[in-house]
C-alpha positions in Angstrom: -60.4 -86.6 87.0 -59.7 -84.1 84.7 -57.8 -81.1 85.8 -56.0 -80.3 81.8 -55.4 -76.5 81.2 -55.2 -76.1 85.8 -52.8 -73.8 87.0 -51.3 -75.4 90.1 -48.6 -74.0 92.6 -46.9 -76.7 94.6 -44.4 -76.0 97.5 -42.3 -79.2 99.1 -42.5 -80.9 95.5 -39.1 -82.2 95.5 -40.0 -85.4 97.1 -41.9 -87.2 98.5 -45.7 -86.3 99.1 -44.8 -82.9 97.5 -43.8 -84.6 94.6 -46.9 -86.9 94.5 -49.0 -83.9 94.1 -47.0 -82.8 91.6 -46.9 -85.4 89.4 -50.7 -86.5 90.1 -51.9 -82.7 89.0 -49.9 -82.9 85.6 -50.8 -86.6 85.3 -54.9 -85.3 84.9 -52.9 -82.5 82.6 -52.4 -79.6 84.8 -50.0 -76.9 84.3 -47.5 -77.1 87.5 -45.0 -74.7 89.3 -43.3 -76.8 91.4 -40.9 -75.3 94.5 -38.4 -76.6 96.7 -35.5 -75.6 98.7 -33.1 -78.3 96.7 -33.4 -76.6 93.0 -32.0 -79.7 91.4 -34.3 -82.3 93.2 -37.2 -80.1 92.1 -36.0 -79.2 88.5 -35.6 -83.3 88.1 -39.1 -83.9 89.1 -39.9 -81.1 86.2 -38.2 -83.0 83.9 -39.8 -86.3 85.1 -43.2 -84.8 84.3 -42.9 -83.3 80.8 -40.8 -86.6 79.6 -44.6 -87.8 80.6 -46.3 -85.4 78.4 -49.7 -84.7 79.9 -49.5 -81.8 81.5 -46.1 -79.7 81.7 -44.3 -78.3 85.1 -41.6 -75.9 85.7 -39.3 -76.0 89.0 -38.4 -73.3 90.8 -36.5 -72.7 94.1 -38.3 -71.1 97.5 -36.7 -72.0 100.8 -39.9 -70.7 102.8 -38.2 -69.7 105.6 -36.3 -66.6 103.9 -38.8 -64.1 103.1 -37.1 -63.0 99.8 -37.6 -66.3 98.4 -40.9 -66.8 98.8 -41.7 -63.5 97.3 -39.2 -64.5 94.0 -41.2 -68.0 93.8 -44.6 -65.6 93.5 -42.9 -62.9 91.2 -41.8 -65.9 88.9 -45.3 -68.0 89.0 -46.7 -64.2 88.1 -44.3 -63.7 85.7 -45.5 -67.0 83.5 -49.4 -66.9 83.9 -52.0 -64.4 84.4 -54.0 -66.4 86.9 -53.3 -69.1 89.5 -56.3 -71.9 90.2 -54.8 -74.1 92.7 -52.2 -73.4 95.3 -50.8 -76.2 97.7 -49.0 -75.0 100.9 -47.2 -78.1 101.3 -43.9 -77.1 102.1 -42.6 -77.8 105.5 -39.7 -78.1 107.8 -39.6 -81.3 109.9 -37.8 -81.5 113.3 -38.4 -84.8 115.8 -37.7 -85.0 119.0 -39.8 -85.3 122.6 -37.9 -82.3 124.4 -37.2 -78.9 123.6 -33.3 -79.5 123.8 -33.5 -82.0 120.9 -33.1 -79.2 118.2 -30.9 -76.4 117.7 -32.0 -72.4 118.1 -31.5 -72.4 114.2 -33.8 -75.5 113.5 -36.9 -74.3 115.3 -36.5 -70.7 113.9 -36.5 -72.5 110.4 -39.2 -74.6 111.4 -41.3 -71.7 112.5 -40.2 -69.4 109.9 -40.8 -71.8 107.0 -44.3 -73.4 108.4 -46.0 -70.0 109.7 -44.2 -66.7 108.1 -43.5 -68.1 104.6 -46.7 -69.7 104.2 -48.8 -66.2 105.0 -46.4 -64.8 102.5 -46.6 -67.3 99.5 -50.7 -67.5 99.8 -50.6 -63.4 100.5 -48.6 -62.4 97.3 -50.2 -65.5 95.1 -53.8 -64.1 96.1 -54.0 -61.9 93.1 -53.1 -64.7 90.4 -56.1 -66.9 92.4 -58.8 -64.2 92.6 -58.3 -63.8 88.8 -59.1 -67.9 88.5 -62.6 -69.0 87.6 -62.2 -71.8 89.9 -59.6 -70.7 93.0 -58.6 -73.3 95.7 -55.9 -73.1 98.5 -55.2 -76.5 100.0 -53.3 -76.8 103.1 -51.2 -80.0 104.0 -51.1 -79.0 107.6 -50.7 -82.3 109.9 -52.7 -84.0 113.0 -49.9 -81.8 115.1 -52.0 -79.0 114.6 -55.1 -79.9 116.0 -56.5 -79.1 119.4 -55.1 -81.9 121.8 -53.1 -84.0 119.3 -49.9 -85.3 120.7 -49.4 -88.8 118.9 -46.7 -87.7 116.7 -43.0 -87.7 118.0 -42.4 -84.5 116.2 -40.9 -81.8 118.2 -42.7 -79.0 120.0 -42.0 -76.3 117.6 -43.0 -78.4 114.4 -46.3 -78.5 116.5 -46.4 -74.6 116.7 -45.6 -74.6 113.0 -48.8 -76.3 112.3 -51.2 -74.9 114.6 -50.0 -71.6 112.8 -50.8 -73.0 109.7 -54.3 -74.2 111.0 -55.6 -71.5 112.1 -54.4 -69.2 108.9 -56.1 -71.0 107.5 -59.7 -71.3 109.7 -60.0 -67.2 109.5 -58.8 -67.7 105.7 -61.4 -69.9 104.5 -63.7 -67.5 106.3 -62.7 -64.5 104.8 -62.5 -65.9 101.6 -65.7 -67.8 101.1 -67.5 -65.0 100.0 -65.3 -64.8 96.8 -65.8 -67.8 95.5 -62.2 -68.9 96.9 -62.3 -72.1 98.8 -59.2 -73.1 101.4 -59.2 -76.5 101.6 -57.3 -78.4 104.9 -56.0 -81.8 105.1 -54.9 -82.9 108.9 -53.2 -86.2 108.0 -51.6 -88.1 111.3 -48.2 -89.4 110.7 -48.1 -91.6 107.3 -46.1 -93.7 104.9 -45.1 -92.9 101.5 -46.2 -96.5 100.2 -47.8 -99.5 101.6 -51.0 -101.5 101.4 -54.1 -99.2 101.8 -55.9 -101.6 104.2 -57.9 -100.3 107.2 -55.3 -102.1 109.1 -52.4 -100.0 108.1 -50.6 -96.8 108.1 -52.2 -94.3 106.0 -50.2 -93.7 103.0 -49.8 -90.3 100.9 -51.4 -92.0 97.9 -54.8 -91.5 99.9 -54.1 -88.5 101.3 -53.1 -87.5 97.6 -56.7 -88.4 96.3 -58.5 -86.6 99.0 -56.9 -83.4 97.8 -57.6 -84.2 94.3 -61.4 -85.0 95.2 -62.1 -81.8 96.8 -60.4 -79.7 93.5 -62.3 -81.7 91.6 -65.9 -80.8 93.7 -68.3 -78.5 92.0 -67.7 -74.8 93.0 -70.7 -74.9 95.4 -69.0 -77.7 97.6 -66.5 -76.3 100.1 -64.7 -79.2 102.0 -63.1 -77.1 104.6 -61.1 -79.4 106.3 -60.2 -83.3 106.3 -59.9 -84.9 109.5 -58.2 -88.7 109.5 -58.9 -91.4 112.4 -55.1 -92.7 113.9 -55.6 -96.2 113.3 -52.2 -96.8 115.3 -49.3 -94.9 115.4 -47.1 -95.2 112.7 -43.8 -97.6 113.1 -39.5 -97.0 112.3 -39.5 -95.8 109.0 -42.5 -93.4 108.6 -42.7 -90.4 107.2 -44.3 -87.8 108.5 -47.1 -85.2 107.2 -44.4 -83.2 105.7 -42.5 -82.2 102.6 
């Protein structure tokens, strides 16, 4: 597929299925901002890309549960294009645990903070760099935790608020936004691995959920994929990661 010239935003890029998308937009010669709260971890994934040479990325740092970062991530994206085609909210805070006591005050205000509150913000003060696109998409890595009725995951209870937040910003945001050409793209992944065998068997790995958000950027502008739901094959084992960041 070829993305080359793509402006792409990613949040959560510093590892793991953050960094996947990163590297896989720039691989098909995208232009990438990459965020994360660990400016380091981020600015070495930068550097990992352009050694590359296809397409080129810069790192920045948004912690998306303080307000003022996220809108300094935005100023800095606007400061170095005129136009934004693809944002990915991917950024996330993850907290496990079965009962409310299992995290701190402070870890479920960050968790709510970064997943609901600095997600509105980044996609409301990036909306004028993707209504000046030709082609705009928003994708959403929300999680299985925020759909109706899910409870498979041993995430805690506020990373489940977290995400149904997110989903349903989204629902009245692909809504609202249809009419102008901008499509919002969601992705509710169960629990997954980072790498593995892609059998129908096994865990689902961020590889494949990787290519489903690469396959609906790359639809023609008349195809909106709202959402992707994923079938739990079983429930992921010790040493999982989650849908997250």
């Amino acid at each position: 597929m070829d993305l080359d010239g793509l402006h792409v935003a990613v949040t959560g890029a510093a590892r793991d299925t953050g960094r996947l998308l990163a590297e896989a937009f720039a691989e098909r010669g995208a232009r990438v901002f990459l965020s994360a709260r660990d400016l380091p971890a981020a600015r070495a994934v930068a550097d990992a890309i352009n050694e590359r040479g296809a397409g080129r990325a810069e790192a920045f740092h948004c912690d998306l549960a303080a307000p003022d970062s996220v809108r300094a991530f935005a100023a800095a994206v606007a400061d170095r294009s005129s136009h934004l085609d693809v944002l990915v909210n991917n950024g996330a805070a993850y907290v496990e645990g079965e009962d409310l006591a299992d995290a701190s005050d402070d870890a479920i205000e960050s968790v709510l903070a970064g997943g609901g509150t600095g997600t509105v913000l980044l996609t409301k003060h990036l909306l004028p760099l993707l209504r000046t696109s030709s082609r705009p998409d928003v994708v959403n890595m929300i999680s299985a935790c925020g759909e109706v009725g899910h409870h498979r995951s041993g995430a805690h209870p506020a990373f489940y608020a977290a995400k149904h937040a997110h989903a349903g910003f989204a629902e009245i945001l692909s809504y609202r936004l249809r009419p102008e050409g901008i499509r919002v793209i969601s992705l509710f992944p169960p629990d997954f691995v980072q790498d593995g065998p892609r059998r129908a068997d096994g865990d689902l790995t961020a590889r494949s959920v990787v290519d489903c958000v690469l396959f609906a950027v790359g639809q023609p502008r008349d195809c909106f994929i709202r959402a992707f739901h994923f079938e739990q094959v079983r429930r992921s084992g010790l040493g999982t990661t989650p849908a997250v960041p």
